[in-house]
C-alpha positions, 0 to 999 in steps of 0.5 A: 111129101113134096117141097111146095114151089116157093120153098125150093126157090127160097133154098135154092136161092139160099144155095146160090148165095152161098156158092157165090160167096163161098167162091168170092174167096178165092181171090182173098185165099190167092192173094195171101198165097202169092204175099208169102211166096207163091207164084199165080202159077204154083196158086192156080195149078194146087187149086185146080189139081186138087179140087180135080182129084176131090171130086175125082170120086164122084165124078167117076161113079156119075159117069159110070156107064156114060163115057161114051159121052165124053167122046162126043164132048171132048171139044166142049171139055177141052175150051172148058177145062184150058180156057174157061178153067185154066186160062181164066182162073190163071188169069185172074190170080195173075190180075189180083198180084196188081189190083186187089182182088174186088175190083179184079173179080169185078172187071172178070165178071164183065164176061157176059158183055163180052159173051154178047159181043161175041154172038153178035159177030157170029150170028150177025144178029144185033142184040137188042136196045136193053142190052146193048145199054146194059154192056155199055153201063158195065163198060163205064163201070170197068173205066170208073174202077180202073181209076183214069176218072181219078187220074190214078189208075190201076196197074195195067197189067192188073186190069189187063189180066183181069180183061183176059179172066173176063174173057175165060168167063164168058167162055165158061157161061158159053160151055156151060149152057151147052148141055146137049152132050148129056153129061151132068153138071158134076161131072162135066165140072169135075172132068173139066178140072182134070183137063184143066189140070194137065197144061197147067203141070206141063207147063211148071214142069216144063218152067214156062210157068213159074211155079214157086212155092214157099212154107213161109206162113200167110196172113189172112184178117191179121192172123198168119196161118200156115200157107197149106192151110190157105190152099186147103180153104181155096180147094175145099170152100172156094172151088169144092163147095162153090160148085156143089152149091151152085149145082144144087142151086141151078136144079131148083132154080134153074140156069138163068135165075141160078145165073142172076144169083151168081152176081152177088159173088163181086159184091161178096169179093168186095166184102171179103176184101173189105174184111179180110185183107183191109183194102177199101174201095175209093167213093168212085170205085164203088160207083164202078162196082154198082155200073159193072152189076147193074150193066151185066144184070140189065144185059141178062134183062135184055137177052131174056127179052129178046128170046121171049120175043123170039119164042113168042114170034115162032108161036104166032107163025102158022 
């Protein structure tokens, strides 16, 4: 019996909701982390390492017989795994130790903007009129968030941090829609983990990353739980799960729908902040956080326009 085309979209999107919201956590799970003790280092290289070693065993049965794959992808894997894993996700922990954690994941998912700028450079093909507005509307969300408008900002260092995540999230998208290499999405997820994985623990072995932990227990909604329990919710709910539903999302939906849907996760950030750690936004920060969603979805607009009109002009040649 086949599912009819509605209802695998309506499960699809279902499924990519919950990925977004289930991954919006990981900045209420870091920040109660680093409040008991924890450095963004020690927070970002327990979520990334051990979510590595969770999907170890699947990743390894899917690529049975495939490694020749790797071989050819090592180049996709390692900006993968160091910047849009490590470097991103270090980032954004370091960003959330200054501003909550909301208005950071707000700010990181300006990555697409960045991503637009970025091709232009390189192709030196100007995008269209659509998107260009729609990077200059998210633009005038990121400065309504920061607070200047208000005359009181944000830590810099905050929205500087969470700048370079937005840039590790555009490297993500970027890496991710390269699927020529033929590895599934599982896998290429899991094996990106592992690479993300070995900087990060040279680097607190070797000191230059600080690397702090602490028993001291952590307080999420008013309750204190035990720190490792708050570990276990980042790996297994916000990093584990995230990915699985987002790949059950993507096959029904596929990669743009599945990319659109992926914007709720700042919205579920700010609700997640809201509920679990009682920082509200200020009136003008919420205009922010509706300029940043509404510039980075008419970004996407205007790029899907812009290559219907390119398929359409290559159909039309003789």
């Amino acid at each position: 019996m086949h599912t009819s085309a509605p209802s695998t979209a309506v499960t699809g999107f279902l499924l990519a909701v919950g990925s977004a919201a289930s991954f919006a956590l990981s900045g209420v799970f870091a920040s109660s982390l680093m409040a008991a003790g924890w450095s963004a280092g020690a927070a970002t290289t327990a979520r990334i390492t051990l979510s590595a070693l969770v999907l170890l065993g699947p990743t390894l049965v899917l690529m049975r017989g495939k490694w020749d794959l790797v071989r050819r992808a090592w180049a996709q894997l390692l900006v993968f795994g160091v910047l849009a894993v490590a470097g991103c996700q270090l980032a954004f922990f370091l960003a959330v130790q200054f501003i909550p954690p909301s208005l950071a994941l707000l700010i990181e998912f300006t990555g697409p903007v960045m991503l637009v700028f970025w091709m232009w450079a390189r192709s030196r093909v100007a995008p269209s009129a659509v998107t260009l507005a729609g990077a200059g509307i998210a633009v005038l969300g990121v400065v309504a968030i920061s607070g200047v408008l208000a005359g009181v900002s944000l830590h810099p260092l905050g929205i500087a941090f969470a700048l370079v995540a937005a840039a590790g999230n555009a490297a993500y998208y970027a890496t991710g829609a390269a699927g020529g290499h033929g590895i599934p999405t599982l896998p290429f997820v899991g094996l990106g983990l592992l690479v993300a994985a070995v900087p990060l623990i040279i680097a607190g072995a070797l000191g230059v990353l600080p690397f702090h932990l602490s028993n001291a227990p952590a307080e999420i909604a008013g309750s204190t739980v035990s720190p490792w329990l708050v570990v276990a919710g980042m790996v297994l709910v916000s990093t584990v799960l995230s990915y699985l539903l987002g790949v059950a999302a993507s096959r029904r939906l596929g990669a743009t729908m599945a990319s659109f849907t992926g914007y709720a996760e700042p919205l579920f950030g700010i609700v997640w902040t809201i509920v679990l750690l009682a920082v509200i936004p200020t009136p003008l920060q919420w205009l922010g956080a509706a300029l940043i969603v509404a510039g980075v979805v008419t970004v996407k607009v205007g790029e899907l326009r812009q290559s219907r009109a390119r398929r359409t002009a290559r159909a039309a040649r003789p």
